[in-house]
N, C-alpha and C positions, 0 to 999 in steps of 0.2 A: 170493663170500663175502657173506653177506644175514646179516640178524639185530641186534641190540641188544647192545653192548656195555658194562659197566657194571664201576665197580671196585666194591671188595669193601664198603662204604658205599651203593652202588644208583646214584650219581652217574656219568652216562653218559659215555661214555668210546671214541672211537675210534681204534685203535691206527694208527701211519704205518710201514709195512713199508722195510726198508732194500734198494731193489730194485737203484743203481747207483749207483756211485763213479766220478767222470772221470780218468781217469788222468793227463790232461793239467796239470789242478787241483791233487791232490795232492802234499802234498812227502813223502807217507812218513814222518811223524811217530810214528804208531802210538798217538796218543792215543784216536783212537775203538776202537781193538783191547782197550785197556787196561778199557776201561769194559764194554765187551760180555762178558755172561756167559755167550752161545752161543756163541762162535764162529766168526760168522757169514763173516766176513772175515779175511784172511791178508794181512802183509807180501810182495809179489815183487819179484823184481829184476827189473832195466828195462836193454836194452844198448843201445851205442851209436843202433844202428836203429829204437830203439822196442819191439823184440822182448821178449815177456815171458820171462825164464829159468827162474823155477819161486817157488817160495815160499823164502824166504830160513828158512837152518838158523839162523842167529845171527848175530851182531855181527860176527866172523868170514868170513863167507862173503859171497866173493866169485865168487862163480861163475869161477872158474879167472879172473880181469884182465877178466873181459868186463862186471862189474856198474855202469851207469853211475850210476844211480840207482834210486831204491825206491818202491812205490806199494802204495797197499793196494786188492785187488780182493774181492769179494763173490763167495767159490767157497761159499758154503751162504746163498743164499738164504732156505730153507725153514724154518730155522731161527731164524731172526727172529720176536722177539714182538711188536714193533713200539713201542719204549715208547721211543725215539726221542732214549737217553743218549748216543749215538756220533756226531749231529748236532747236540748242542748242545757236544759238544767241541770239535767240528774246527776250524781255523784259516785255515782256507780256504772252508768253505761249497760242499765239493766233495759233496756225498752229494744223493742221489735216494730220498724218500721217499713214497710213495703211501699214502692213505687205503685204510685195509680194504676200503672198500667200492668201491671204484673199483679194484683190482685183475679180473682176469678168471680168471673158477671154471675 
C-alpha cells in the first residue's frame, strides 16, 4: 500500500493497522472491542490447554465448564482503518500495530 495519506484538513497522516493481539498478554477486558467501530476483533474463550473454543455468545457462556479464560483475537483483519483507538485503550499493551506502509500489498 504506497501513496500519501492525509486527514480531511490536508495534514498528513499515516494510519497503524491492527494486525495481532498476543493472547498470552491479554486479560479479555474487551475494552478495545468497545471502541472499535469495525469490528475488527472478537471476545473467545480460552480452555484449560490453551485451546481457542470459538467466540464467546455472552456473559453467560461457558462453553459447556470447559472456558478457562477470555482473549480477544483479530478474526477481520481487513477491516481496520487503522486510526489506532483500541491501542490506546488496552491495559496491557498487548496489540501489534503496523504502519500503512510497511504492510505487504
Amino acid at each position: 500500500m504506497t501513496g500519501a495519506f492525509v486527514t480531511r484538513d490536508g495534514s498528513p497522516w499515516t494510519p497503524h493497522y491492527l494486525t495481532a493481539i498476543d493472547g498470552a498478554t491479554c486479560i479479555g477486558c474487551g475494552r478495545c472491542f468497545k471502541v472499535c467501530s469495525r469490528e475488527v476483533m472478537h471476545l473467545h474463550g480460552v480452555d484449560d490447554a490453551g485451546e481457542i473454543l470459538g467466540i464467546c455468545a455472552g456473559e453467560d457462556d461457558d462453553f459447556d465448564g470447559e472456558l478457562n479464560r477470555m482473549v480477544m483475537i483479530v478474526d477481520h483483519a481487513g477491516r481496520c482503518i487503522g486510526c489506532g483507538a483500541c491501542g490506546r485503550v488496552c491495559p496491557k499493551n498487548c496489540q501489534t500495530h503496523l504502519a500503512a506502509d510497511k504492510l505487504a500489498a
